[in-house]
N, C-alpha and C positions, 0 to 999 in steps of 0.2 A: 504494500500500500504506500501511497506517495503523500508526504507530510508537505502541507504548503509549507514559503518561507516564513518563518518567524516575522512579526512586525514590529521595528524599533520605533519606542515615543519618540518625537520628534523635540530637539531642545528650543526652549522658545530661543535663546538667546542666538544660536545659531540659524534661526529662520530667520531674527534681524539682523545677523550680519550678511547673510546673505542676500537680502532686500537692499542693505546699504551698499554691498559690494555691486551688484546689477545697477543701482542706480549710481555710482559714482562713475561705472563705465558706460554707460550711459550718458551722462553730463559729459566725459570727457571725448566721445566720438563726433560730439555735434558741431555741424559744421560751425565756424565762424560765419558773424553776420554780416552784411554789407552794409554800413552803416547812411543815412541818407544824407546828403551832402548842403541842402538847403538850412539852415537856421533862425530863428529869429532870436537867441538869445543864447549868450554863451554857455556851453555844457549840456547845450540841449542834446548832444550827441551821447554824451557821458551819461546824460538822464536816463535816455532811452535803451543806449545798450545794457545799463544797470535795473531798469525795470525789466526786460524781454527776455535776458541772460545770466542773471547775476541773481536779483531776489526772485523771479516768480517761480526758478526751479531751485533756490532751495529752500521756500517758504515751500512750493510744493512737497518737497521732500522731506523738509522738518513736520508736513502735516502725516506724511503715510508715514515716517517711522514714527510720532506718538501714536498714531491711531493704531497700529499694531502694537504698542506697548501698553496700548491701552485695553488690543483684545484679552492681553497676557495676562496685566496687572489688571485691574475694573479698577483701582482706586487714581490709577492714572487721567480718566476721563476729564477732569477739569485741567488738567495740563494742555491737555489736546485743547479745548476750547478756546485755554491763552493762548495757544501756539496760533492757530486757526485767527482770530482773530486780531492780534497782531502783524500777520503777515498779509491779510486783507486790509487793514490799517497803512501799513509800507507802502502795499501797491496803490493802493488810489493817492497816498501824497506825491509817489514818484509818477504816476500817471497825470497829476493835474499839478505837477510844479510848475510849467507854465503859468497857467492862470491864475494860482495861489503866488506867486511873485508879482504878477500884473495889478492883483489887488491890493497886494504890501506896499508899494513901489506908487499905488494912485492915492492910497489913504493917509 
């Protein structure tokens, strides 16, 4: 008679290193961006490529690895929510530094 294989628990810890391992080669395969050559204010260049490339993947990524440390731990969930919504916080100030200077800059 033929014994299936045994099945090992899987470590949480090494399911998140592996999540972080995938996603750090990941970030590193992507291409470079073209950045757009027009401006109307200095660093608008520096703005954009730090919102598109720099915080949205790893605010994204700070959000999957609590959320997975959150399916592990349960008492982790309010981390996740800081994380989550300070990295939506990041994005819309670097998304609207434009017009959040325009309004500094009239007032």
């Amino acid at each position: 008679m033929l014994r299936s294989p045994t099945r090992r628990n899987l470590d949480p810890l090494a399911v998140a290193a592996a999540i972080t391992l995938v996603a750090v080669i990941a970030l590193a395969l992507a291409p470079a961006p073209a950045l757009a050559q027009a401006t109307t204010m200095p660093g608008q260049q520096l703005l954009q490529f730090a919102r598109n490339y720099i915080i949205a993947p790893i605010a994204l990524f700070a959000i999957i690895v609590s959320g997975v440390a959150a399916f592990i731990r349960p008492e982790m969930i309010k981390s996740t929510a800081y994380v989550a919504i300070i990295a939506v916080i990041l994005y819309f100030l670097l998304a609207n530094a434009d017009r959040l200077l325009q309004v500094m800059r009239a007032g």
